[in-house]
N, C-alpha and C positions, 0 to 999 in steps of 0.2 A: 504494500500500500504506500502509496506517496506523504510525503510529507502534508500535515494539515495546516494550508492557506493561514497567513499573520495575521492578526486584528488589525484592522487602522481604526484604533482609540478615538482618536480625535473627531471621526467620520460620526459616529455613533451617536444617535437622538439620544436625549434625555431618559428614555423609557427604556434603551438597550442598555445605556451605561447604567442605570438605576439593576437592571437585572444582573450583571456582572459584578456589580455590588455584593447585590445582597447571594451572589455566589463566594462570593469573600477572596475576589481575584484580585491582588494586590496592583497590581495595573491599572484596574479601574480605579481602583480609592485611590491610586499615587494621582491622576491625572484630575478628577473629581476635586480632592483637598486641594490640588496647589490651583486648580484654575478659582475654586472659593477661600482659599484661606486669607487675602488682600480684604475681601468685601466685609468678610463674620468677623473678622478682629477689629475693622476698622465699629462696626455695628457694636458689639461687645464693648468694645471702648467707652464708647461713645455715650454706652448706659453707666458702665463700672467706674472708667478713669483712672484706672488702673490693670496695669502691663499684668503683672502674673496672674491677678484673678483672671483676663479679661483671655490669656492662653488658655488657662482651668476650665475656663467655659465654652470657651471654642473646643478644647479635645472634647470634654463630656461628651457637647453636644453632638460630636460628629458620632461619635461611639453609637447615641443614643439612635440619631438618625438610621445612620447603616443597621440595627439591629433590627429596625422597623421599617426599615426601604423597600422590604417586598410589600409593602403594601403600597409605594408610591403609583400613582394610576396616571399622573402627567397631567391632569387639569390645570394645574402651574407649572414654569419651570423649575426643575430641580434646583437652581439657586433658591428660587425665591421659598422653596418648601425648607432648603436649609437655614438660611434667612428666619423666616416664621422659629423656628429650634431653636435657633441663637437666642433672638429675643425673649423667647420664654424663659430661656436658662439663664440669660443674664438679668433678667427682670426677677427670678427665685435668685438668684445670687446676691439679689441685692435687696432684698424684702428677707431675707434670710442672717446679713451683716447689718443690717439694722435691728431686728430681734433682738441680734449677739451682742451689740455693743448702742447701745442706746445715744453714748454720748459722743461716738464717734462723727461727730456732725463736724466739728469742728478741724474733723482729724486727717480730712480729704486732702492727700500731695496735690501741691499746685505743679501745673503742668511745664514749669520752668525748673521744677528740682528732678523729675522725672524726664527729662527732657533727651539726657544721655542713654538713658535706659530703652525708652522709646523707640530711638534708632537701630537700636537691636540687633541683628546682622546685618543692615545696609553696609555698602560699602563707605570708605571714608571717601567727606569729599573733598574737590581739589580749593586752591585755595580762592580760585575765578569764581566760585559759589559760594563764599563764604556772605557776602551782605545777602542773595537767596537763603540761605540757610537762616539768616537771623531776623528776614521775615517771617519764614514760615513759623517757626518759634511764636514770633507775636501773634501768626494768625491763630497757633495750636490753643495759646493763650486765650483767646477771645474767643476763640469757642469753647473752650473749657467754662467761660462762667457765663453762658448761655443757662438758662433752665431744662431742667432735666428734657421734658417734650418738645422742646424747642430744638436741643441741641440732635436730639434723633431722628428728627422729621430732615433737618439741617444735614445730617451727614450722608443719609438715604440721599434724599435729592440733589442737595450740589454736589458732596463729592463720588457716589456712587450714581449717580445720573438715574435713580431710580425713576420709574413714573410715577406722577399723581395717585391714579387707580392704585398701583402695585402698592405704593407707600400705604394708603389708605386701608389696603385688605391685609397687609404686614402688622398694623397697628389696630383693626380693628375699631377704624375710625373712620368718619365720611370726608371725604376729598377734598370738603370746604374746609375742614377743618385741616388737612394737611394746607392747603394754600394758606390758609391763616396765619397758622406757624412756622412757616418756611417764610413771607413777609416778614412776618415778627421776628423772624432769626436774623434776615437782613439786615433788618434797619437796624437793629442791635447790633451787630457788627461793623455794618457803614459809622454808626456815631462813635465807635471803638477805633476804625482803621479808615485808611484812606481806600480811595478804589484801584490804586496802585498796589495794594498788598493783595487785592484776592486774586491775581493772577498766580501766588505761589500754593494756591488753595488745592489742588490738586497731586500736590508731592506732601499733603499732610500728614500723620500719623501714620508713617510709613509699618508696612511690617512685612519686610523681602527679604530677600539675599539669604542667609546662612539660619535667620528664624524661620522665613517660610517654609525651608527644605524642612526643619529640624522637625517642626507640628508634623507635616505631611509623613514623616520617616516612624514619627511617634505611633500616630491614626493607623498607618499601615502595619504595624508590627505588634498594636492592640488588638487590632480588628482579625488582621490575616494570620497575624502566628508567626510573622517573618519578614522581612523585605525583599523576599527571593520573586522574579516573576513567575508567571504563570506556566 
């Protein structure tokens, strides 16, 4: 018998790779994580504001996802069904550290002391990026003291170019009221920064290079038992 024809991964709808999944083919979940692991950390964040919990709930979640993905049927994109898990887990994550510590209001890192940490495995940069670099800083900043729905609705639509609809069915909320908040996130941020700063808005809260590998290698060696391919 001949050899059996390769997969082209990348080829594969949402409902083949969702099936490859939940067959616990380390392929599918390496390609699956790292093409969402940029979107759900940036989301996670975004509720937590904090790096390690905000890793903590991205692995859960993906765990918890893949365990249940044979049930994914594709009425959404598989993002956006990972999306919806995130949110959940980081919204218990943090209804859960509020329980624990009551007084920890006060106790939240500002995104300026965090700041080193954040970058994570990006690579370093040169020094022709250094004044980009200490925009983005202010803008990480001014979004950080954003209100909690404000600052989500905020990270979904500008930096993740979500849609209105998707935002709205993510949150379990009406459209109007994503527009609401996505306004209100603006104009909070325009009286914080000039409009020369939000063009760095898109290299925000990075989480690539040597962190994105390291989640994906994590997921995969949870979930499959290995990082060996198929």
């Amino acid at each position: 018998m001949g050899a059996q024809p390769r997969i082209d991964y990348q080829q594969l709808s949402d409902q083949a790779l969702a099936e490859r999944v939940a067959a616990r083919d380390p392929a599918a979940v390496r390609l699956v994580t790292t093409r969402n692991n940029q979107r759900l950390f940036r989301v996670a964040f975004s509720i937590l504001r904090n790096r390690s919990d905000s890793e903590d709930v991205l692995q859960n979640a993906y765990l918890k996802a893949f365990a249940a993905i044979g049930g994914f049927r594709g009425d959404s994109a598989l993002s956006t069904w990972l999306t919806r898990i995130v949110i959940n887990e980081a919204l218990e994550r943090r209804r859960r550290k509020l329980r624990e510590a009551a007084l920890a209001q006060g106790s939240v890192v500002m995104l300026d002391e965090y700041r080193e940490k954040l970058a994570g495995g990006a690579r370093p940069q040169p020094d022709a990026e250094l004044a980009h670099q200490q925009i983005r800083v202010l803008l990480e900043q001014a979004i950080g003291r954003l209100p909690d729905d404000f600052r989500l609705v905020f990270v979904l639509r500008e930096i993740e170019g979500v849609s209105v609809d998707e935002t709205a069915r993510l949150l379990d909320i009406l459209p109007a009221t994503v527009k609401t908040r996505h306004l209100r996130a603006r104009r909070r941020l325009q009286k914080d920064l000039g409009p020369q700063l939000r063009a760095a808005l898109h290299g925000s809260f990075p989480f690539a290079g040597l962190a994105c590998e390291a989640m994906t290698e994590r997921v995969v060696s949870a979930f499959c038992g290995g990082t060996g391919e198929p």
